[in-house]
N, C-alpha and C positions, 0 to 999 in steps of 0.2 A: 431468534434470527430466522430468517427466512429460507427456502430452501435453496437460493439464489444458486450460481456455480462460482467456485473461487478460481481464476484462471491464477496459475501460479509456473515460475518457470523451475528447475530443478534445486537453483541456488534460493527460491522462495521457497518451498517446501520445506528442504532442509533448516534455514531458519524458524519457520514458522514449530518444524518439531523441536527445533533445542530449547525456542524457548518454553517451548510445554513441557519438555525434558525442567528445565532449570528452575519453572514452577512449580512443578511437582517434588522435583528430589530434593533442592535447596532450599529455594523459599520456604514452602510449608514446613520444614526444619527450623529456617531460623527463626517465623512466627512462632512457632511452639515456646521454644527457647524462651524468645518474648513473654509469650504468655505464662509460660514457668515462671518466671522470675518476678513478673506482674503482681501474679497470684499470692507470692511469698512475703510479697508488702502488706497483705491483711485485707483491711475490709474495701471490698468490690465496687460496694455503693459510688465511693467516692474516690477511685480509685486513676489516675487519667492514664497511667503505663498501660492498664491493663484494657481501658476503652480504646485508644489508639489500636493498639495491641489487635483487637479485636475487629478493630473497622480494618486495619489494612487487610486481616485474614480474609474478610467479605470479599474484599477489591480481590485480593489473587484468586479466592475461589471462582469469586464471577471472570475473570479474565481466563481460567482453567477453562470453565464450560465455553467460551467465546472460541476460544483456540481449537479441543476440541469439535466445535460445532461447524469451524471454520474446513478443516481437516477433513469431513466427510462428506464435504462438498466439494471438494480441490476438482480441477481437470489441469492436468498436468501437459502443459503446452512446450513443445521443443522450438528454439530458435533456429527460424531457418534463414539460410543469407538469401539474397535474391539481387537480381538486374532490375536496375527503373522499369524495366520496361513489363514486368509486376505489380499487382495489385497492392496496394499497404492493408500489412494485415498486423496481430499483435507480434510483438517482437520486433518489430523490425523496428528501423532508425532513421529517423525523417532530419531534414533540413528542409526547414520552410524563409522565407520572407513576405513582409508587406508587400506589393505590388510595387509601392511608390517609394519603398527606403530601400538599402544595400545589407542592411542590420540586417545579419542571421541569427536564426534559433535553430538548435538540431534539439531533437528529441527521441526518447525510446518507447515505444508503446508498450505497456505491460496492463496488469491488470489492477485494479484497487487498492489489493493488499500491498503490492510491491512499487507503488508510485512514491514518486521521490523528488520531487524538483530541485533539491538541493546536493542531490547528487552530481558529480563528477560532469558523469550525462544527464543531464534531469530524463528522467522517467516518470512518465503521465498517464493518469488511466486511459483505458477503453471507452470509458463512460465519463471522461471529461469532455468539454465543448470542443479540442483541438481533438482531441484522440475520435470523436464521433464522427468529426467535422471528414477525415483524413478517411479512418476507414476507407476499404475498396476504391481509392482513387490512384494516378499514378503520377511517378515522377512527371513534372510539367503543368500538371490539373491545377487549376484554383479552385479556392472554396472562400466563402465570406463568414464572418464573426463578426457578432456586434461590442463594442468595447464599452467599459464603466460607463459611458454617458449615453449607451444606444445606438451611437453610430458605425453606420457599417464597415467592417474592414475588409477589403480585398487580401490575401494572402494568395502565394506561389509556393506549390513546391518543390524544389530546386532540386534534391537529391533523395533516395530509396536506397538503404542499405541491411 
């Protein structure tokens, strides 16, 4: 991985450590287990508990190093509320529409690791096309996006929170 910066907010940190917490203390626990018990069925060669067994080990270890590699690049960003009449920076909470429809979307700007669109509030990176699009602009501002077929879409946005 690269030596990129992970912008994460406090309730992204704290996840990001349990579940390094929960890999480390647990899981590699219960692979072992796993692999005890694999072992205890004899020969290895031909053996598919104990190959399973072994590939999930790879996958948690490489997710181990992911996480911490993730971890020491964090910049730990505080939510700060703001007036429209503010820049849109990360964290904050947009309401946009098309120009030409009444259909709203509101959204939360975070960072990569913590985006979410299927959350509650979708949460969309920084470095997605809306989230790039938005950056340093204010309540009121357009910005355009091209949509699946290329063509351009005007966007408004409506509110800054």
């Amino acid at each position: 991985m690269s030596e990129q910066i992970i912008y994460l907010t406090q309730d992204g940190l704290e996840k990001l450590q349990e579940e390094l917490r929960y890999l480390r203390d647990e899981k590699r626990v219960e692979i072992a287990e796993k692999l005890k018990e694999a072992i205890s069925f004899g020969d290895l060669s031909e053996n598919s508990e104990y190959e399973d067994a072994r590939n999930e080990q790879a996958q948690v270890e490489q997710r181990i190093t992911e996480v911490e590699e993730q971890l020491k690049h964090v910049e730990l960003i505080k939510e700060e509320k703001t007036t429209g009449a503010k820049k849109i920076n990360m964290w904050m909470t947009i309401t946009i529409c098309e120009t030409d429809s009444k259909d709203k979307e509101v959204y939360k700007i975070v960072g990569t690791t913590e985006a979410d669109i299927l959350a509650e509030t979708p949460t969309i990176s920084n470095e997605s096309l809306v989230g790039k699009a938005v950056l340093g602009k204010k309540k009121g501002d357009s910005f355009q996006l091209k949509n699946g077929a290329g063509k351009s879409v005007e966007y408004k946005i409506l509110d800054v929170a």
